[in-house]
C-alpha distance (Angstrom), angle and dihedral (degrees) to the residues before:
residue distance angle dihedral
X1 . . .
X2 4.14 . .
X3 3.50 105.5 .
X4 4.06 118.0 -115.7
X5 4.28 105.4 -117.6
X6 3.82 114.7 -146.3
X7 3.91 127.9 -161.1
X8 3.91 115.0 -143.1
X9 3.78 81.0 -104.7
X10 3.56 102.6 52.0
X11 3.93 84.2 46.0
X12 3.63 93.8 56.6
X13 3.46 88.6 45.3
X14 4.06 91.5 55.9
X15 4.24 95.1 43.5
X16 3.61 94.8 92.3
X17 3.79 90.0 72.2
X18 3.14 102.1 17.7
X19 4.05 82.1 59.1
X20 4.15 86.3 56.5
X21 3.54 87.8 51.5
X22 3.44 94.5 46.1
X23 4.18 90.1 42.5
X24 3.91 84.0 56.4
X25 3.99 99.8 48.8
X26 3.42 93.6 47.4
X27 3.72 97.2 50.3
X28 3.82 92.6 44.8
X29 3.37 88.5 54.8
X30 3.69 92.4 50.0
X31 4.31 90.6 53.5
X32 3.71 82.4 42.5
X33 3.96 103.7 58.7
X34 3.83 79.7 33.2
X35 3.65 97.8 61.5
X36 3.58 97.2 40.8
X37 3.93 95.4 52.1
X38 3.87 89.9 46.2
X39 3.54 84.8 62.1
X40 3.90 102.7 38.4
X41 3.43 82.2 58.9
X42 3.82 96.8 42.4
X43 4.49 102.8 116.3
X44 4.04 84.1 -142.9
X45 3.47 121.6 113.0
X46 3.86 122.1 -87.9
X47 3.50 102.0 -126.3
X48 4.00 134.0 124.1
X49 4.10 91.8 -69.6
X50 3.53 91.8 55.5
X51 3.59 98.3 48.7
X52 3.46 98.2 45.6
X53 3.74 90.5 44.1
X54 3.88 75.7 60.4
X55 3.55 106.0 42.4
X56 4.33 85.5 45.7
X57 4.42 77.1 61.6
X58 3.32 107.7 40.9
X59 3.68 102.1 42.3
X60 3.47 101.1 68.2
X61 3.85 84.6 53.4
X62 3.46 85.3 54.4
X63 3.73 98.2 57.8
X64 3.84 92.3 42.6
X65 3.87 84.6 57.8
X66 4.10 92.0 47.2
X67 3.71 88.8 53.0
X68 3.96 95.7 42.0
X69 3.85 91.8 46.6
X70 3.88 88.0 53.8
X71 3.54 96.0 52.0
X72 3.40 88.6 58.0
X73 3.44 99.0 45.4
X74 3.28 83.5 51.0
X75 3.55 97.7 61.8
X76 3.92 90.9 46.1
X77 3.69 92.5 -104.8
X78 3.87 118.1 135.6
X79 4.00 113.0 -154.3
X80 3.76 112.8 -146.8
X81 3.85 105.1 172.7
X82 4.32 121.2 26.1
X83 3.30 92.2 -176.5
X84 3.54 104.6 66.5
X85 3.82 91.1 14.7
X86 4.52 98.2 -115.7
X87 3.89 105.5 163.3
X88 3.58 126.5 165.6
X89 3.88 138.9 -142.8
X90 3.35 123.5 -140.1
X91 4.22 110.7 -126.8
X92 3.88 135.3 163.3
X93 3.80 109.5 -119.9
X94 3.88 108.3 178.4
X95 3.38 95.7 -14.4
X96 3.81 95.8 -56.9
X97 3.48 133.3 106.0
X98 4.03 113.7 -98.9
X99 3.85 137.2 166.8
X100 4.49 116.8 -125.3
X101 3.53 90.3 -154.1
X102 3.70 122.4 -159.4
X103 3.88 128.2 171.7
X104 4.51 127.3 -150.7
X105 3.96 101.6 -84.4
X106 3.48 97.4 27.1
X107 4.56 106.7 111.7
X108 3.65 96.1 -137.9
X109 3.96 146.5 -11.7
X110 3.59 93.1 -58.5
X111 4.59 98.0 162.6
X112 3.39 144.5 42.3
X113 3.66 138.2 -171.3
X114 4.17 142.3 174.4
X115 3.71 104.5 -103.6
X116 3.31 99.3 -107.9
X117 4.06 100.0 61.4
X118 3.72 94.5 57.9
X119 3.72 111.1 -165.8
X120 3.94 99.3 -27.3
X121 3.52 85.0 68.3
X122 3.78 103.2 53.9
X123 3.67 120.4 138.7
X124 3.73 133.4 -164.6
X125 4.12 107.3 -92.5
X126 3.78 89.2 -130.4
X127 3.43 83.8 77.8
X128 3.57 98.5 51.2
């Protein structure tokens, strides 16, 4: 599949739902880990009722995450981190492939990096 190319412009224009997305994966991510270290550290038994007691929890969760992930793939937008909600677009800087980088909380595009430096490499997107 081609890959969709934002500027810093058109990603600034998408944040407001990409943000909701965003919101979402982060917070089913939360209820995820959440349910599944309530019952890791549940003193009952680990037999057949208590897994399907947590398979009947976490597989809603899981669905809400299929359909999140897709809208976001959707949109072109690649999630690397639900827990703090980091996601990258994917941009030509220069001819080359690069990343505008943005993470939930943050008021605008602020980054960018070359794909291969992942966050470490982040740089300011006035110098993009």
């Amino acid at each position: 599949m081609p890959h969709r190319y934002y500027t810093p412009e058109l990603a600034n224009r998408a944040l407001p739902l990409v943000a909701r997305i965003v919101a979402d994966v982060k917070s089913t991510a939360d209820l995820l880990a959440r349910v599944i270290e309530s019952h890791q550290r549940s003193e009952r038994p680990r037999d057949a009722a208590w897994q399907d007691e947590l398979d009947s929890q976490v597989e809603p969760l899981a669905v809400r995450w299929r359909a999140l992930f897709a809208e976001l793939s959707e949109l072109g937008v690649e999630l690397k981190d639900a827990r703090t909600g980091l996601i990258d677009f994917r941009a030509r800087r220069r001819g080359a492939d690069v990343y505008l980088c943005w993470r939930l909380g943050e008021a605008s595009v602020l980054f960018w990096h070359p794909l291969e430096t992942g966050l470490p490499g982040r740089e300011p997107i006035s110098t993009f």
